[in-house]
C-alpha positions as CSV (number, residue, x, y, z in Angstrom):
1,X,0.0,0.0,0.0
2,X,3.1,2.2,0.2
3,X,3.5,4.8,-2.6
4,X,6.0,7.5,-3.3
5,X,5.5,10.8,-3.2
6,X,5.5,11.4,-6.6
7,X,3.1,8.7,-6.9
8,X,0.9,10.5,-4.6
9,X,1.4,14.1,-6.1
10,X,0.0,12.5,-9.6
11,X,-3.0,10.9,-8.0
12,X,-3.7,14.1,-6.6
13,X,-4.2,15.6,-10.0
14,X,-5.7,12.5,-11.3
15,X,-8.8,13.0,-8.6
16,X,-12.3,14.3,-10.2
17,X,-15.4,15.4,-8.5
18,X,-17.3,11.8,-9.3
19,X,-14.8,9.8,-7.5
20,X,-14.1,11.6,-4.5
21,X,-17.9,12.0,-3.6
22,X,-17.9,8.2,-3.9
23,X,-15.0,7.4,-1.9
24,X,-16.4,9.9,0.6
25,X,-19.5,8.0,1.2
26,X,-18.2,4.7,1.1
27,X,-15.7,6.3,3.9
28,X,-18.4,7.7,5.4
29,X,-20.8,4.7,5.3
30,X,-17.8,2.4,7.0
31,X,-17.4,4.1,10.1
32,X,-21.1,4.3,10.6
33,X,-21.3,0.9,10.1
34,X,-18.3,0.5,12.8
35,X,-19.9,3.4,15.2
36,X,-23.5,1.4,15.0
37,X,-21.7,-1.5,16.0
38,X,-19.8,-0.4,19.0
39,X,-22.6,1.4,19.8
40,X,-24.9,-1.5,20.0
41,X,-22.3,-4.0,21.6
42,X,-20.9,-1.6,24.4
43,X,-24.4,-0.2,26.0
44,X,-23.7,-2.5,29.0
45,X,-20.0,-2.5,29.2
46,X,-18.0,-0.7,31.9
47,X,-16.1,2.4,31.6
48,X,-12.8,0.9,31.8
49,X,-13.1,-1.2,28.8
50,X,-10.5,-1.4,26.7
51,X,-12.6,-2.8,23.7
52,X,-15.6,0.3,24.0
53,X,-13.4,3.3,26.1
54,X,-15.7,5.6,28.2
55,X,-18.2,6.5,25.7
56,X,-18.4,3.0,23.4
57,X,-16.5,4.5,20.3
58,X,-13.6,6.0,22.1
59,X,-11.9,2.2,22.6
60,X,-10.0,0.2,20.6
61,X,-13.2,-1.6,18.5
62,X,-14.2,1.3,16.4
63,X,-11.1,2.2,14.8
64,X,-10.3,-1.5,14.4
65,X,-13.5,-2.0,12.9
66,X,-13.7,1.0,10.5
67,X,-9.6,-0.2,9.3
68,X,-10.9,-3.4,8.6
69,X,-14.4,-2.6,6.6
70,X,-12.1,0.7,4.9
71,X,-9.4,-1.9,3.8
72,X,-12.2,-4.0,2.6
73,X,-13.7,-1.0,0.6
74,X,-10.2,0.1,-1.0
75,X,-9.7,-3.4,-2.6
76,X,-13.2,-3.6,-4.0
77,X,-12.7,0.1,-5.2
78,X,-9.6,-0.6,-6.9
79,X,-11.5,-2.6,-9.3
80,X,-14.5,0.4,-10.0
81,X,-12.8,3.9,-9.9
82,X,-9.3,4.8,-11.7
83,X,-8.0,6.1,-9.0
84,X,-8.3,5.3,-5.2
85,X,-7.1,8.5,-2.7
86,X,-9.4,8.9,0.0
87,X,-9.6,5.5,1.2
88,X,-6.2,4.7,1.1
89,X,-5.6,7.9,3.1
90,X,-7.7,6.3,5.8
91,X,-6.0,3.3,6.5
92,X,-2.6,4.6,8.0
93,X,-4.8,7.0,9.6
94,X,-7.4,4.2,11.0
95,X,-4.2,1.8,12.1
96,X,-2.6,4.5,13.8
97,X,-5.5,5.0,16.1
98,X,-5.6,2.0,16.3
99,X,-2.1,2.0,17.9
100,X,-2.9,5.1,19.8
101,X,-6.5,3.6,21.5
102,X,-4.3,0.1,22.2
103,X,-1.7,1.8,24.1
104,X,-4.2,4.3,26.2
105,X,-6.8,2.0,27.3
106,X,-4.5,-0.7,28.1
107,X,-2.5,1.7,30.2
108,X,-5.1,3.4,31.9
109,X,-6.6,-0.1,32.3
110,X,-3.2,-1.3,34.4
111,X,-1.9,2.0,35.8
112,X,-4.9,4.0,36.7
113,X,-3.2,6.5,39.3
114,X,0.4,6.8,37.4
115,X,0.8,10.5,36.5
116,X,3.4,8.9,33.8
117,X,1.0,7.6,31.2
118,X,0.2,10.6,30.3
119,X,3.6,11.3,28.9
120,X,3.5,8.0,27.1
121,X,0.1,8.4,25.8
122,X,1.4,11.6,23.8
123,X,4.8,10.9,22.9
124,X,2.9,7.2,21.1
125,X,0.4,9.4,19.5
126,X,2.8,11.8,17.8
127,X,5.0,8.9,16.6
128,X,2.0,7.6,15.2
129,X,0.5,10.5,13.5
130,X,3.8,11.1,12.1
131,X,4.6,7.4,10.6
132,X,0.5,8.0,9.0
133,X,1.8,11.5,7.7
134,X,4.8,9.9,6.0
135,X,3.0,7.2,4.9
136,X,0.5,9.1,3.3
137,X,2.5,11.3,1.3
138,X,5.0,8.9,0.3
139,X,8.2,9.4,2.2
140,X,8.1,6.5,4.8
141,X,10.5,3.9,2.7
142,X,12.7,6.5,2.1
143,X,12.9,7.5,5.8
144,X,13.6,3.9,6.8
145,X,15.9,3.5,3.9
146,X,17.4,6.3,5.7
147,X,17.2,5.1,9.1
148,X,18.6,1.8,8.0
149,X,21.7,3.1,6.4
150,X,22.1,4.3,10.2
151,X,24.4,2.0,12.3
152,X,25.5,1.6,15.7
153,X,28.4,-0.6,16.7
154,X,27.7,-2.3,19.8
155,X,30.7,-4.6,20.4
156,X,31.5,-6.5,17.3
157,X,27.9,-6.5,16.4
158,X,26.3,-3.4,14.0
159,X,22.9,-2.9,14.5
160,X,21.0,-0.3,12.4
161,X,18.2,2.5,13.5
162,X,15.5,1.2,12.0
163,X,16.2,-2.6,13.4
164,X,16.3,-0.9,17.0
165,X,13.3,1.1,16.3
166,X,11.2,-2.2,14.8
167,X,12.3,-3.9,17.8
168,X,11.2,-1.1,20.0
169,X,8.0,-1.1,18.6
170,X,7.4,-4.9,18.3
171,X,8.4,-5.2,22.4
172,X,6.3,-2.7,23.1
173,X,3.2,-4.4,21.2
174,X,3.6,-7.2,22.6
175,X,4.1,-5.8,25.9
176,X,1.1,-4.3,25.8
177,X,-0.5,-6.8,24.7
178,X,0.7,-9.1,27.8
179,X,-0.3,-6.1,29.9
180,X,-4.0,-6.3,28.3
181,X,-4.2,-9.9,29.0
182,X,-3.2,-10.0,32.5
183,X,-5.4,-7.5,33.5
184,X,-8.3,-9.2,31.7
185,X,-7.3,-12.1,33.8
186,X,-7.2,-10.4,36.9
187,X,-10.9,-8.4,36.2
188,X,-12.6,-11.5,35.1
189,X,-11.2,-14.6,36.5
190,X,-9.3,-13.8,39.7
191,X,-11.9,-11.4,41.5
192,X,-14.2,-14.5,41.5
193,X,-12.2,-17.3,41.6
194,X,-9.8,-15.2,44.7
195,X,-11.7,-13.9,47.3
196,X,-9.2,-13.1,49.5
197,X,-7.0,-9.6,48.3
198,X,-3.6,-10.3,49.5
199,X,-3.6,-14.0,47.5
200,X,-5.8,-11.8,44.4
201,X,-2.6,-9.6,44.5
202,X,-0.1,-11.9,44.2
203,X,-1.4,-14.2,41.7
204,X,-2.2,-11.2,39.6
205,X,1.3,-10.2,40.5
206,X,2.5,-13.6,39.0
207,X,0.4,-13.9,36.4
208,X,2.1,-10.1,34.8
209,X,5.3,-10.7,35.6
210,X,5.2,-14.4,34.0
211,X,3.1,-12.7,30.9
212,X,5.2,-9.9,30.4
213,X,8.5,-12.1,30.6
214,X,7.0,-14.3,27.5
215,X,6.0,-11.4,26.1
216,X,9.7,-9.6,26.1
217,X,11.3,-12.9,24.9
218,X,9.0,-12.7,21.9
219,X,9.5,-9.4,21.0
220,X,13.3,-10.3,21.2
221,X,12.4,-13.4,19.0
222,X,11.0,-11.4,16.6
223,X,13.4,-8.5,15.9
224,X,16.3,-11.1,15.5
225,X,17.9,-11.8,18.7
226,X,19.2,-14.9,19.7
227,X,17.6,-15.6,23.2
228,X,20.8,-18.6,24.5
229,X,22.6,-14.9,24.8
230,X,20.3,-14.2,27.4
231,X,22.0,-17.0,29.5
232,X,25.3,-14.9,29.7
233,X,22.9,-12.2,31.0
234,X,20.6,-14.3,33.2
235,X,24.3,-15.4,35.4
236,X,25.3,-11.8,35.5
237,X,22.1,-10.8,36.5
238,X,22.1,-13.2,39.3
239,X,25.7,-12.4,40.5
240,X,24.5,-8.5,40.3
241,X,21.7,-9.0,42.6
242,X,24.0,-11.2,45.2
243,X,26.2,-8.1,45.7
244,X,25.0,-4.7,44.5
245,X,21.2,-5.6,44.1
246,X,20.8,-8.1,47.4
247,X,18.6,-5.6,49.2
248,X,16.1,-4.6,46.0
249,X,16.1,-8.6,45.3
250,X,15.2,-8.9,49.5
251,X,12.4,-6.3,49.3
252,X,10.7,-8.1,46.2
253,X,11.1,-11.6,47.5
254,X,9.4,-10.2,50.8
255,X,6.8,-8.9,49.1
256,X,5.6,-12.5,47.5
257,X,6.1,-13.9,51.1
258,X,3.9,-11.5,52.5
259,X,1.3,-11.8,49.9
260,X,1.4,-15.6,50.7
261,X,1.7,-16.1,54.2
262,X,-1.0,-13.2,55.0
263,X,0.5,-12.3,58.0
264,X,-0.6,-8.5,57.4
265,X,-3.2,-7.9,54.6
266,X,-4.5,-5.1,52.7
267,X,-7.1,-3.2,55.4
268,X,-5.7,-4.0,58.6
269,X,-4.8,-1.7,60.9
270,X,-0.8,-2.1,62.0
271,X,2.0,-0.3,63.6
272,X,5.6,-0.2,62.6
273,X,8.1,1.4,64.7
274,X,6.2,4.5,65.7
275,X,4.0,5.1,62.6
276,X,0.4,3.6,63.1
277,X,-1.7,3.5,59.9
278,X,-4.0,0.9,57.8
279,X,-2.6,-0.9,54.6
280,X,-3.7,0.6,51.9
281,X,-1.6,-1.4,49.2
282,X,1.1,-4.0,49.1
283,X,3.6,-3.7,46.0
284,X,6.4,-6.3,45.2
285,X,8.8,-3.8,46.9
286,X,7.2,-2.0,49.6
287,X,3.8,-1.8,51.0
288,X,1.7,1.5,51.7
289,X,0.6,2.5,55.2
290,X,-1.9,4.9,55.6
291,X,-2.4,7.1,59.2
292,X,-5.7,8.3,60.1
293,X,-4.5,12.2,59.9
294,X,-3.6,11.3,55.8
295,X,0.4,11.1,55.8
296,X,1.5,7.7,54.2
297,X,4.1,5.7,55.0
298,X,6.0,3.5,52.2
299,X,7.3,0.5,54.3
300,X,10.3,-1.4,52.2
301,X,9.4,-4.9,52.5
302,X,12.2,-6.7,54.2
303,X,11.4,-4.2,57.0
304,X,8.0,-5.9,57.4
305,X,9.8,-9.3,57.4
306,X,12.7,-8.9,59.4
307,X,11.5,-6.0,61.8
308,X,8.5,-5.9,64.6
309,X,5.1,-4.9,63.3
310,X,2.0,-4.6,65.4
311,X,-0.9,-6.3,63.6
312,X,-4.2,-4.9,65.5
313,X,-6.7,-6.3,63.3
314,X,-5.0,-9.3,63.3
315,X,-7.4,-10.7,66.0
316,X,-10.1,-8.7,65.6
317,X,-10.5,-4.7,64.4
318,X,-11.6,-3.7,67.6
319,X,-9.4,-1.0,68.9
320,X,-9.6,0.5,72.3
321,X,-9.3,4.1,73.2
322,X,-8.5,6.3,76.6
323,X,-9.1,9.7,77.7
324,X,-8.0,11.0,81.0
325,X,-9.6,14.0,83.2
326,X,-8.3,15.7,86.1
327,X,-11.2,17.0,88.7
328,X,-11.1,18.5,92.1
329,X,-10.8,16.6,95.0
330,X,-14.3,17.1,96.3
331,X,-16.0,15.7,93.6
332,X,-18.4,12.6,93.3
333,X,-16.7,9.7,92.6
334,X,-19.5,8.0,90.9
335,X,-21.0,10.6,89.2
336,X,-18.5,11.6,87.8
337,X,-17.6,7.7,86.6
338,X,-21.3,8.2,84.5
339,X,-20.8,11.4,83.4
340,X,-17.6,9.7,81.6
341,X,-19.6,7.0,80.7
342,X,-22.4,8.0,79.2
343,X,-20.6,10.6,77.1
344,X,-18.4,7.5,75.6
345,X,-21.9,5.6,75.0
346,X,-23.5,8.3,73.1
347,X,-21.1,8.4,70.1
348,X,-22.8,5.7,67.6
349,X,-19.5,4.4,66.7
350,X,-18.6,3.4,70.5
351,X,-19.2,-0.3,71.0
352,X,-21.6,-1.4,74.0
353,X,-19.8,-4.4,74.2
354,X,-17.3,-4.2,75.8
355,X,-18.7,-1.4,77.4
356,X,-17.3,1.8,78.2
357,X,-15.6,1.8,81.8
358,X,-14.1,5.1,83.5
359,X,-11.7,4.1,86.5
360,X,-9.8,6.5,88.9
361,X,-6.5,5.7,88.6
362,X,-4.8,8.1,90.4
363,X,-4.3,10.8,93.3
364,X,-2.7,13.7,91.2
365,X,-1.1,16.7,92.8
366,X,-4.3,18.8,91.3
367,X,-7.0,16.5,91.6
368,X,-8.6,13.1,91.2
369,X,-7.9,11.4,87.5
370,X,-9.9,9.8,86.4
371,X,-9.0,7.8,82.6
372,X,-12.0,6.4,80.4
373,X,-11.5,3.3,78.0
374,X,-14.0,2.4,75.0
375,X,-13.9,0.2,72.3
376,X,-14.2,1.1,68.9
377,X,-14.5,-1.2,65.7
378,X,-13.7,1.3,62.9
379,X,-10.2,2.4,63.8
380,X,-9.9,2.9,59.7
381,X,-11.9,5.6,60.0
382,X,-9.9,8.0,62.8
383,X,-9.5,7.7,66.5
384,X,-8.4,11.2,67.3
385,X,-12.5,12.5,66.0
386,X,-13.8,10.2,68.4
387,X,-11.9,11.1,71.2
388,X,-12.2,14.6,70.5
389,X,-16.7,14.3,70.5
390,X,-16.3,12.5,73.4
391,X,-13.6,14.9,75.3
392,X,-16.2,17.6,74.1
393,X,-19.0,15.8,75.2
394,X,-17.3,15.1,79.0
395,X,-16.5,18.9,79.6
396,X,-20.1,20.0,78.7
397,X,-21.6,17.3,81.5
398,X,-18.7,18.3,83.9
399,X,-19.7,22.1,83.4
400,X,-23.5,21.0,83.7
401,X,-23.1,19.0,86.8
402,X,-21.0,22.1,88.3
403,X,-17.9,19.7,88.8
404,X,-14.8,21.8,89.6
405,X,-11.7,21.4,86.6
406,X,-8.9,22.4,88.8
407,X,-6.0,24.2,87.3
408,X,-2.5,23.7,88.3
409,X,-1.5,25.2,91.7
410,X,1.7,25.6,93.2
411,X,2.7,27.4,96.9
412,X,5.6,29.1,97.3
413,X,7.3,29.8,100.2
414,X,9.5,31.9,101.1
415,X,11.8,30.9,104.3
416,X,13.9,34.3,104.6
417,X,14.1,38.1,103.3
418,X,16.5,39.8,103.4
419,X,17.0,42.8,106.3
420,X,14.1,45.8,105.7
421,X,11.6,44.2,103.8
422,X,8.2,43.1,105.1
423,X,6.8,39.3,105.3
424,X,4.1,38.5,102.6
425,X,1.5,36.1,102.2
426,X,2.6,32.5,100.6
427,X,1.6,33.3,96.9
428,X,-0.5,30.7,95.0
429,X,0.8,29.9,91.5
C-alpha cells in the first residue's frame, strides 16, 4: 500500500469530483457501520473497557472495525474507480488510532493512578501521527531506507536505527498486549475465583510478571535476537543481585512472602516502629501505610519481614481508646464515673460491648484522675474525631453537673528576706 510521493502528487491531480464524492461515502458509510456497532455492543460494558473506552467508540473496536471494513472497501474500489485516494488515506490514519487507543486503554486499564501515562500516551500518538503522515504522502521507505543506512556498533555487532526502532515497537506491542491480557485475567477470573485480596494480589502479580517475561522474549524473537545470549545475562544478573542488588532482590522476595503467608493484609490496621496506619496497598517492593491524619508511609518490604510490626486487626479490628480528666478533690466519685460513661456511649461508633468503663486511677497533685477506656470497631476511619466528640461531650456534662476542673497550683514559700523588707503572704501559682 506504500507509494512514493510522486506517486501521490500525480494521483492528486488524477482526482475528479465523481470519485471523491464516492469514496467519501463509502468512507463515510464504513465508520457508521463500525460506530452502530460499537454502539450496539458496548451499552452494557464498563467504563474501563479497553474494547468500547468511556463513551463506546472511544476504545480500541471502532477504529479496528472501520480499518478493517475501509481496507475491505479500497480493494473492491480498486476494481471500480481509476484512482483510489481517500480511502487509502484512511487506513494509516485508521491503524494508527488504532495504535494510539491500544496503548491508552491498556495503560489506563493497568496504571490508573500513574501520572506517567500521560507522557506515554502523547509521545505514542505523535509517533503515530507522524509514521501515517509519511505514509500518506510517500516518504516512509525512504525515511527507513534512511534510518537503515544508520548503524550503531555495539561490540562487534552493527545494529541499524531502524532494526532498533522495529524492535522497540514490536516489544512494546507485545508488551502491551501481555499487559491487556493480564489485567483481563485479573478483572474476570481472579476477582471470582480469589476472594481473599492479598492471594488476588499476588497471583495477579505472577500472572504479569510471568506474561510480560514471555511477552519480552517474543518481542526479542521477533526482531532477531538470539535468546541462548540471554544466558550470559541471566548469570550476570544473578551475580549483580547477590552483591549490588541483594537488598532490591530482598524487598521483592518479601513482598511474595507476605502476599502468601497473609500475615498483614490489605485493610488491617498495623504499627511499625512508631508510625500507626492501615494498609492501603502491598507492591512487590514496599507496601503503603496509611495514618488516620492522611500522611503515608512506604514501608520497604524486608522491614515488614525482618522488623516488629503490630498487627491490631489481626485478632479482631476492635481497637480500644482512653481519655484521661483531672477533677477537684471534692468531687463525686461516681458521678463523675457516668458522666464519663455516658458521654463515651452516646457516640454511635462506640461499642456497647465491651462497654465503656471510667476508672480513677490516680491521686494527682491537682485533683482526682480519672481515665475512660472504650472500644471502637472502625479504627480505619480516625480515633483522634472520636476522642475529641467525646472529650467535648465530658466537659459539657462536667460544666453542667458544676464539677470543679482544677488548674495547676503551686505554693511558694519563702523561708527568709533579706533585712528591711516586710513578710508577705505564701503566693499561690
Amino acid at each position: 500500500m506504500n507509494f512514493n510521493f510522486d506517486d501521490f502528487l500525480q494521483r492528486l491531480r488524477q482526482v475528479d469530483a465523481h470519485g471523491l464524492g464516492i469514496e467519501l461515502a463509502v468512507l463515510v458509510t464504513c465508520v457508521a457501520v463500525a460506530w452502530a456497532v460499537c454502539k450496539w455492543f458496548g451499552r452494557d460494558q464498563p467504563k474501563d473497557s479497553i474494547w468500547f473506552g468511556e463513551r463506546t467508540f472511544d476504545g480500541l473496536l471502532f477504529p479496528l472495525l472501520a480499518l478493517v471494513l475501509t481496507g475491505i472497501a479500497r480493494r473492491l474500489a480498486l476494481d471500480l474507480l481509476p484512482v483510489v485516494l481517500v480511502l487509502r488515506i484512511a487506513v494509516p490514519v485508521f491503524l494508527s488510532l488504532a495504535v494510539i487507543r491500544l496503548f491508552a486503554r491498556v495503560l489506563r486499564a493497568v496504571f490508573p493512578t500513574s501520572s506517567l501515562v500521560r507522557l506515554i500516551e502523547r509521545t505514542i500518538s505523535w509517533l503515530a501521527w507522524i509514521a501515517a503522515v509519511l505514509w500518506i504522502v510517500g516518504l516512509l521507505p525512504p525515511v527507513l531506507a534512511e534510518l537503515d543506512d544508520i548503524t550503531l556498533a555495539f561490540g562487534k555487532t552493527r545494529v541499524s536505527l531502524q532494526t532498533i526502532i522495529q524492535g522497540a515497537l514490536s516489544a512494546g506491542l507485545v508488551l502491551m498486549i501481555a499487559l491487556w491480557i493480564s489485567s483481563t485475567i485479573e478483572k474476570r477470573i481472579l476477582r471470582e475465583a480469589v476472594s481473599d485480596l492479598s492471594m488476588r494480589k499476588v497471583a495477579s502479580n505472577a500472572v504479569r510478571a510471568f506474561l510480560l517475561l514471555i511477552g519480552l522474549l517474543f518481542a526479542l524473537s521477533a526482531v532477531g535476537v538470539d535468546l541462548t545470549a540471554l544466558s550470559v545475562l541471566g548469570g550476570a544478573l544473578g551475580v549483580g543481585l547477590g552483591f549490588g542488588l541483594q537488598k532490591l532482590a530482598a524487598n521483592y522476595v518479601s513482598g511474595f512472602v507476605i502476599l502468601l503467608e497473609r500475615s498483614i493484609r490489605i485493610g488491617d490496621n498495623v504499627k511499625v516502629d512508631t508510625f500507626e496506619g492501615r494498609i492501603t496497598d502491598i507492591k512487590t517492593r514496599y507496601t503503603l501505610i496509611r495514618a488516620g491524619n492522611g500522611r503515608e508511609a512506604i514501608v520497604p518490604n524486608e522491614s515488614l519481614i525482618t522488623g516488629r510490626v503490630e498487627n491490631l486487626s489481626l485478632a479482631d479490628r476492635k481497637f480500644n481508646i482512653t481519655t484521661n480528666i483531672v477533677v477537684g478533690y471534692e468531687s463525686d466519685v461516681a458521678q463523675v464515673q457516668g458522666i464519663l460513661c455516658d458521654a463515651a456511649k452516646a457516640q454511635p461508633r462506640v461499642m456497647t460491648d465491651p462497654a465503656p468503663i471510667a476508672y480513677l486511677v490516680t491521686f494527682a497533685p491537682d485533683g482526682l484522675e480519672f481515665s475512660l477506656n472504650f472500644w471502637v470497631a472502625d479504627p480505619d476511619k480516625g480515633k483522634d474525631n472520636v476522642r475529641s466528640a467525646i472529650n467535648i461531650a465530658i466537659l459539657e456534662g462536667l460544666r453542667a453537673a458544676r464539677i470543679d476542673i482544677p488548674y495547676p497550683q503551686r505554693v511558694l514559700r519563702v523561708e527568709s528576706l533579706p533585712a528591711g523588707m516586710a513578710a508577705a503572704p505564701p503566693a499561690v501559682l
